[in-house]
Structure formats: C-alpha cells, structure tokens
Residue, then its C-alpha position, 0 to 999 in steps of 0.5 A: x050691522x047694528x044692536x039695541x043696548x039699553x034702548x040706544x042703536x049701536x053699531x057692533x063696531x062700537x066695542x072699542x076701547x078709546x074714550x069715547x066708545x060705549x063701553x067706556x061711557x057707562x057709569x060705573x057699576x053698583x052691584x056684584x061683577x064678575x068677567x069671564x073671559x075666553x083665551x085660545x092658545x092659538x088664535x087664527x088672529x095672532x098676528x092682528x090681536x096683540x096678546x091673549x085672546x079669544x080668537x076674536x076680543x083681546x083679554x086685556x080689554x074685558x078688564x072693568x074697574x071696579x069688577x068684583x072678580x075676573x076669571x080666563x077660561x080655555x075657549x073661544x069667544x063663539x063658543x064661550x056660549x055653549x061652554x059649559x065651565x062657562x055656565x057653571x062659573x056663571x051659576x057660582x057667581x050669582x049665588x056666591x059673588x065670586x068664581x070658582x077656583 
C-alpha cells in the first residue's frame, strides 16, 4: 500500500523511526506545532508496542523537536479522527499556539 506525501510515493511502512525513515528526513519546522497523540489504556498490542500507545503508534514516537506543544488524549489512533477532544484541541491550537489545559 502506498500514499503521496508531498509529491513523493511513499510506502505506509515508512512511519519509522531510524534515521533514514521519512519522517526523520524532513527538515525541521518554522512554524507553530503542536502533537496530539492518542493512549489506550489497553492496547490489544501490548505485548508488540512497548510503552504507551494508541493501539497502534507508540506515543514516544510522535515526539518532534522543536514541537511547540505536546498533549496525550484517551483514544485510539482510528478514532483520534472522530474525537471530538481532538477537534477542539485542534481548534485551540490554531487560534491560540498552544492546547488546552
């Protein structure tokens, strides 16, 4: 399975975290940004994702430098679309350049 990212082909594998990976080849951001990340108390996963997780992305690697702000939320990462602490922490972020606490 594969995506178009800024133009580039990607393969959905490519979220990973050693140094060559996508993610960690984009340059470093100059603007406001914020990270919401999703937790699942229990995860059907625990045993394969080590630490905290959204049932399927560790929280430890949605971590950026130079990130802005960083907030976890109660929800797994399919429903981080549809949550709604997620759209209004979206909405906060953008007309205020931080969460809410």
């Amino acid at each position: 399975m594969s995506n178009r990212i800024l133009g580039t082909k990607i393969s959905i594998r490519s979220n990973h975290t050693d140094a060559e990976s996508l993610p960690n080849s984009l340059p470093a951001t100059d603007y406001p940004l914020g990270v919401i990340a999703g937790y699942r108390e229990e995860s059907v996963r625990e045993d394969a994702i080590a630490g905290l997780d959204d049932g399927l992305v560790p929280v430890r690697s949605t971590l950026i430098d130079g990130m802005d702000d960083f907030i976890l939320i109660e929800t797994g990462h399919s429903a981080m679309r549809f949550d709604i602490s997620v759209a209004q922490q979206t909405i906060h972020f953008l007309k205020n350049g931080v969460f809410s606490r």
